[in-house]
N, C-alpha and C positions, 0 to 999 in steps of 0.2 A: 403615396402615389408618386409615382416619375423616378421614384429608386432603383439603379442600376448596380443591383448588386453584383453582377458578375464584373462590371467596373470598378468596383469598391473592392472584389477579392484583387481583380489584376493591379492594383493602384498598388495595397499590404501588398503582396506578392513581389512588385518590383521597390516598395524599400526597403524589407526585409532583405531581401536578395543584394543591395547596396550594401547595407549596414551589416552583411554577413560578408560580403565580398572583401575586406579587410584581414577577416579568419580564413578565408578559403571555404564559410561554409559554415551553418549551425551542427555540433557532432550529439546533440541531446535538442528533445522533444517532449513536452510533456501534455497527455492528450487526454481529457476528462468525458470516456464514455456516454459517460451520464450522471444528472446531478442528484439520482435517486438513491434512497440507503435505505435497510431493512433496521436498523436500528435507530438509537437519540440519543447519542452518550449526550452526558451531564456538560461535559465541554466542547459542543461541536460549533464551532463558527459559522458553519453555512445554516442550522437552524434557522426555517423557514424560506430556503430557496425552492421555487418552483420546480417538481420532478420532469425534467426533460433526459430523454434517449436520443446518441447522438441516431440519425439516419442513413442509409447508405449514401446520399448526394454530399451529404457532408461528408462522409467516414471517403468519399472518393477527393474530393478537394484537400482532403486532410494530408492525403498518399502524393495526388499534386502537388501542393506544397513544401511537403516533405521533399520530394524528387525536384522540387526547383530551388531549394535555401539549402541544402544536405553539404556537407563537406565529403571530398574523395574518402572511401572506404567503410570504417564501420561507424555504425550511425548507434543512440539510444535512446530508446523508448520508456519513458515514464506515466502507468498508466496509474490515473488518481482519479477520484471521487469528491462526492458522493460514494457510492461502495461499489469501484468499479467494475465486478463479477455483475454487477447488473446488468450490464451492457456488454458480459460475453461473447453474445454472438457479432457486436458491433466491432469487438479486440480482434475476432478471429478473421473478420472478413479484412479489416486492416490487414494486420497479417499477412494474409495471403496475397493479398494484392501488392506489399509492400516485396517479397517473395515472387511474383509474377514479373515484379520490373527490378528483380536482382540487386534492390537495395540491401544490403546487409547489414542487419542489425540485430541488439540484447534488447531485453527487456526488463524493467525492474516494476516493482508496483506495492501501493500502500492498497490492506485489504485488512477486513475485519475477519476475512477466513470461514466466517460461516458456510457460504456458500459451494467451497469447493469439495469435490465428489472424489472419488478416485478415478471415474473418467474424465473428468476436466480436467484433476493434475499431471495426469499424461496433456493433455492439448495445451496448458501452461506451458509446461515444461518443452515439447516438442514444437508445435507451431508458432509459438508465444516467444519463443528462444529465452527463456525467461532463466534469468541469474541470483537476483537476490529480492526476496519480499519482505517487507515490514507490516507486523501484525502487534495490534495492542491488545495486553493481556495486563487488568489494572487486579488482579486479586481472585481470591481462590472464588467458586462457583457462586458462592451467595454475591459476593461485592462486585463480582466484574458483571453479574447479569443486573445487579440493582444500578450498575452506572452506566452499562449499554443499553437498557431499554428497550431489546429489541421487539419490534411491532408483533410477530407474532413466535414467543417466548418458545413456545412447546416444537417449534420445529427450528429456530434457530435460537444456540447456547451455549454454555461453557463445552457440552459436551462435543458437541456437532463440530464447534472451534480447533478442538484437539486432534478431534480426528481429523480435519483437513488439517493439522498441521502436521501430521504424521502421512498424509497422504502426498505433500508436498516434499517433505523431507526424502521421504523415499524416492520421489525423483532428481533426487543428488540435488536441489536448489540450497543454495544460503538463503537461511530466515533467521531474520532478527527480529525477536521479540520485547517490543517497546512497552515497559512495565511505565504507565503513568506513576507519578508519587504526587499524594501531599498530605497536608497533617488528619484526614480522614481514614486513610487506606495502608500507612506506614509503618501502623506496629503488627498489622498483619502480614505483612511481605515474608516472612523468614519461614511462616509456617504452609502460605500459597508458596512458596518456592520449594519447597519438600515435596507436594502435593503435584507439581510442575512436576518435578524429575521422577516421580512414582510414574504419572500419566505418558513420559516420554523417552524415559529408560536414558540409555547414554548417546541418541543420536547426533555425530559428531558435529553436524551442519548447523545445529541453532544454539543460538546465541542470545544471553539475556540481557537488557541493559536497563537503567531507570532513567528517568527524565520528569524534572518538576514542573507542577501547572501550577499557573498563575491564573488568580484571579474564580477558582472554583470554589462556592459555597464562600468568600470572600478569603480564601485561603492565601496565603502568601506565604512563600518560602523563606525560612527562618535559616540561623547557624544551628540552631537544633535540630532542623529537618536535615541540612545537607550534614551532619553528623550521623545521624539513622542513617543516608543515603550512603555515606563510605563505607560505614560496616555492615550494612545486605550485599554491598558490589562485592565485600571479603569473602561475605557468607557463600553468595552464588559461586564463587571463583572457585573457594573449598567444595562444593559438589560437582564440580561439572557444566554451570551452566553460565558462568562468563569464561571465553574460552582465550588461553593464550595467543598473544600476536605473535606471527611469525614472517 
């Protein structure tokens, strides 16, 4: 009782706006839809946080905020989770609003992929301004659905994953596909990376990389593990699916 939250937003608002006043401005944002996910991988940190959707009173304050700590010119949107295709419709109305007052901005975003259709990766892509996504693909169909879990299996899955990433691809986005590793999932990688590029043919825009977990199934990264981990990075490089810098 007696909480002046709109006192409390203007209070953040004016030392953020201080503490950004040194930069000219924050040029990246990163804004959490919602803290819901259709899945339970085996390593999720937020494990048992309460499913909230942000609201439109928020998703409006959020656009304020933005428009009051922003730096001149193009600005960046990080949109994260829980699994933030949850809260589509909350991204899109951002969006547009963010667009209604001629902020100019990209968008990047971590997503399990399930979710996306071929009409939503048009609105990613188009309203989203959306440049680069990161999606985890920890193993071929049996190992990545035993370690995502997702809640209901038969309509989201390895399969449904690929094809939003072929849906995504297609509209010209960079995705990087974050291959979890640890000593569980490791001596499978060489034959799920075959299986990868059969499902995805030569699409120039994705990109494969690995990345070790700690502390899964009490797992800990060994010099034997980042051993396997150099020579799949060779392997992938040899098909096509880690792709040269240039």
């Amino acid at each position: 009782a007696g909480y002046d939250e709109v006192g409390q937003y203007k209070n953040v608002v004016f030392i953020m706006k201080t503490v950004a006043g040194k930069k000219n401005g924050y040029s990246t944002y990163t804004i959490w839809p919602t803290t819901g996910c259709n899945a339970r991988c085996i390593y999720c940190f937020e494990e048992g946080f309460k499913s909230r959707t942000m609201t439109a009173e928020t998703a409006d304050r959020v656009v304020g905020f933005i428009n009051d700590t922003r730096q001149d010119g193009e600005i960046e949107i990080k949109w994260f989770g829980g699994e933030p295709l949850l809260g589509h419709e909350m991204i899109s109305y951002i969006c547009r609003k963010l667009k209604e007052n001629n902020i100019s901005f990209v968008s990047t975003m971590i997503t399990n992929c399930s979710l996306v259709t071929e009409k939503l990766a048009k609105e990613i892509s188009s309203l989203w301004n959306m440049k680069r996504v990161q999606i985890s693909l920890d193993g071929d169909r049996t190992d990545y659905e035993r370690r995502k879990r997702y809640c209901a299996p038969d309509k989201y899955n390895y399969d449904t994953v690929i094809k939003g990433i072929r849906y995504l691809a297609a509209e010209g986005l960079k995705i990087n596909i974050r291959c979890n590793v640890d000593s569980n999932n490791i001596d499978g990688l060489a034959a799920f990376a075959d299986q990868l590029k059969a499902d995805i043919g030569d699409i120039h825009n994705i990109d494969l990389y690995l990345s070790p977990l700690f502390g899964v199934d009490e797992c800990r990264p060994t010099k034997e593990l980042f051993g396997k981990m150099a020579a799949l990075t060779e392997y992938f490089a040899s098909i096509g699916l880690v792709k040269k810098k240039t």
